[in-house]
C-alpha positions as CSV (number, residue, x, y, z in Angstrom):
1,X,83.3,73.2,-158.3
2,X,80.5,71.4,-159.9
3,X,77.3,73.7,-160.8
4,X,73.8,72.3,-160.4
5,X,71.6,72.5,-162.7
6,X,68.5,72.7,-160.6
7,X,68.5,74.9,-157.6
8,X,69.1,73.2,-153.8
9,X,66.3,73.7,-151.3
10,X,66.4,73.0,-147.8
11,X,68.8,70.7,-146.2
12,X,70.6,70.0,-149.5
13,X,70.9,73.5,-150.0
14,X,72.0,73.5,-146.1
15,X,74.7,71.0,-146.4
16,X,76.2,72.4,-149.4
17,X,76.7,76.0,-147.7
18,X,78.2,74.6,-144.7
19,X,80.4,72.2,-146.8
20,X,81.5,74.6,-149.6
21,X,81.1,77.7,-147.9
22,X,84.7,78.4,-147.8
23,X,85.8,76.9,-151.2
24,X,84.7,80.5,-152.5
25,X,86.9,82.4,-151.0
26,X,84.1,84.8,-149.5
27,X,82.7,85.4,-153.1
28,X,78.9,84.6,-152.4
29,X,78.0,85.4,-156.4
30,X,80.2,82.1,-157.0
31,X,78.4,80.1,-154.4
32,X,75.2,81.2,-155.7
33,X,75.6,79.9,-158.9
34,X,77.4,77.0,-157.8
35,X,73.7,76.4,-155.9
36,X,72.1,76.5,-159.2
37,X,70.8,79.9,-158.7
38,X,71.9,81.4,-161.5
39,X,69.8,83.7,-164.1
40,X,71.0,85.0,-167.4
41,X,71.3,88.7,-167.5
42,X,70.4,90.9,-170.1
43,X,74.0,90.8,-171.2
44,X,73.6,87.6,-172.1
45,X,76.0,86.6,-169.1
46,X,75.0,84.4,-166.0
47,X,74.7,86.0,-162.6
48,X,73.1,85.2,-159.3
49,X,69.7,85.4,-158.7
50,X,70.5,87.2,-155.3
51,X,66.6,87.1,-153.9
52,X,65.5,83.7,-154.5
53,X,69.2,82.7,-153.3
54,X,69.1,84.5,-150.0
55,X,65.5,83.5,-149.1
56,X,66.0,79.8,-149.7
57,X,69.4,80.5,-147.7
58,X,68.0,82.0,-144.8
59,X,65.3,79.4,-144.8
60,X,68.1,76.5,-144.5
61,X,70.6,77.8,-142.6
62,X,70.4,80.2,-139.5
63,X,72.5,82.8,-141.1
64,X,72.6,85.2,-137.6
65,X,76.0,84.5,-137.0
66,X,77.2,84.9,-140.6
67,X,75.1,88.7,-140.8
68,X,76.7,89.2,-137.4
69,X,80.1,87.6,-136.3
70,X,80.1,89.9,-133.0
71,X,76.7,88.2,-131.9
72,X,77.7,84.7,-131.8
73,X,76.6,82.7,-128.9
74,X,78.7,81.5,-126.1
C-alpha cells in the first residue's frame, strides 16, 4: 500500500478509510501511516500519530458504527 507523504484531510481522507479500510487487516497503526500520519519516535522508528489521526478521522467519517457495531441503525 502506497504511503502519502502529506496527511489526507476530509473527504480524501474519507474515501481512503472507506476504500482501504479493510486492506489492513484491522491493524489501524498501518492505516494511519498509510494516511500519512506518521511521526518518528524517539526510537528513531515511524509510528502513528494516533491524535491528530483520530480527530481528522472522526471529522471525515461518522465513525459511530465502527466504536459501536451493536448500535448500527436499521
Amino acid at each position: 500500500m502506497r504511503k502519502h507523504s502529506v496527511k489526507l484531510q476530509g473527504d480524501d481522507l474519507a474515501n481512503y478509510f472507506n476504500d482501504h479500510q479493510g486492506d489492513f487487516n484491522g491493524n489501524g497503526d498501518a492505516l494511519c501511516l498509510a494516511a500519512g500520519y506518521g511521526i518518528k519516535a524517539e526510537d528513531g522508528t515511524e509510528k502513528c500519530n494516533f491524535s491528530d489521526f483520530i480527530k481528522e478521522l472522526a471529522d471525515a467519517v461518522d465513525l459511530t458504527n465502527y466504536l459501536n457495531p451493536n448500535n448500527q441503525e436499521k
